[in-house]
C-alpha positions in Angstrom: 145.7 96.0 115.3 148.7 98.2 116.2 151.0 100.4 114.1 154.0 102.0 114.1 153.7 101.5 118.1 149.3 102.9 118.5 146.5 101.4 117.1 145.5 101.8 113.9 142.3 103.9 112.7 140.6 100.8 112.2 141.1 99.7 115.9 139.6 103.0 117.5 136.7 101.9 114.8 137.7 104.7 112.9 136.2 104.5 109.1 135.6 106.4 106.0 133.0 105.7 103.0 132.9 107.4 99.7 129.6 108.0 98.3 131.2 109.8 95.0 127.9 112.2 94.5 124.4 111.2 94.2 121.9 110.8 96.2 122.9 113.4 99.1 120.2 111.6 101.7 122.4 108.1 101.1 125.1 109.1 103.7 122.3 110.1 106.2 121.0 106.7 105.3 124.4 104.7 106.4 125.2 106.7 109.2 121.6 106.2 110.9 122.3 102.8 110.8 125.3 103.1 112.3 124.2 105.6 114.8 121.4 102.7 115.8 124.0 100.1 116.8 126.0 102.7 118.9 128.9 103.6 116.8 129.2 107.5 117.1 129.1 108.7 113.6 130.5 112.1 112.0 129.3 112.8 108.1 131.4 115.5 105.9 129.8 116.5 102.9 130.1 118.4 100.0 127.9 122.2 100.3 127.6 122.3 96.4 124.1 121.0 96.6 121.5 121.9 99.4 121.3 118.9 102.1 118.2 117.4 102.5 117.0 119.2 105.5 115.0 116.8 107.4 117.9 114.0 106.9 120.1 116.6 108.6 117.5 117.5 111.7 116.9 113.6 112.1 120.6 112.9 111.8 122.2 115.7 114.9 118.4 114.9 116.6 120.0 111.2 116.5 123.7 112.4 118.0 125.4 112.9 114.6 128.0 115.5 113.9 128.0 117.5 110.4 130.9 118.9 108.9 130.6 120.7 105.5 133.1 122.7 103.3 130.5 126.0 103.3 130.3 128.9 100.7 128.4 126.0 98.1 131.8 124.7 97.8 132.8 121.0 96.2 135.8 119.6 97.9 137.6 120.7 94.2 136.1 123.9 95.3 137.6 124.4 98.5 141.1 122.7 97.3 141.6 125.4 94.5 140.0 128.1 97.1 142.6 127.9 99.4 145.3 126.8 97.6 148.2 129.5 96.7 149.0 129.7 92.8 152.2 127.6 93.0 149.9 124.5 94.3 147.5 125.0 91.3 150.0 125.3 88.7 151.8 121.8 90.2 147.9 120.1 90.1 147.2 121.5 86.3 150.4 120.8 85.3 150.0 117.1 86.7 147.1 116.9 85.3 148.2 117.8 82.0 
């Protein structure tokens, strides 16, 4: 599939999933299985919570890549973090 002249994420096999809180071993789960059939898999997570720590040894021991926000942050978290003041007041104000 090509777009706007390159191919499209889902042609490089390029894909996201949204696992919306939980169970924080589920996206270990997923990307395992992935991993198994080849597919080189990258998981980033939320650092709210701790990560279950042998899901994360078995998952890089398996070739997987981790990216996480750090400082225990939520994606929220990390948003309002590093957003300036005029960016917050537009999202509240939204909100609102």
């Amino acid at each position: 599939m090509v777009a706007h002249g390159r191919p499209s994420f889902e042609a490089k096999a390029v894909g996201l999933l949204d696992f919306d809180g939980g169970d924080e071993e589920r996206p270990f789960k997923y990307a395992s299985s992935l991993n198994s059939l080849g597919y080189r898999v990258s998981i980033f997570m939320d650092s709210d919570r701790p990560l279950p720590a042998k899901a994360v040894t078995d998952f890089r021991s398996e070739g997987g890549s981790l990216f996480e926000w750090g400082f225990g942050f939520s994606i929220e978290q990390a948003i309002f973090d590093a957003a300036p003041n005029s960016v917050i007041v537009s999202i509240l104000e939204f909100a609102l």
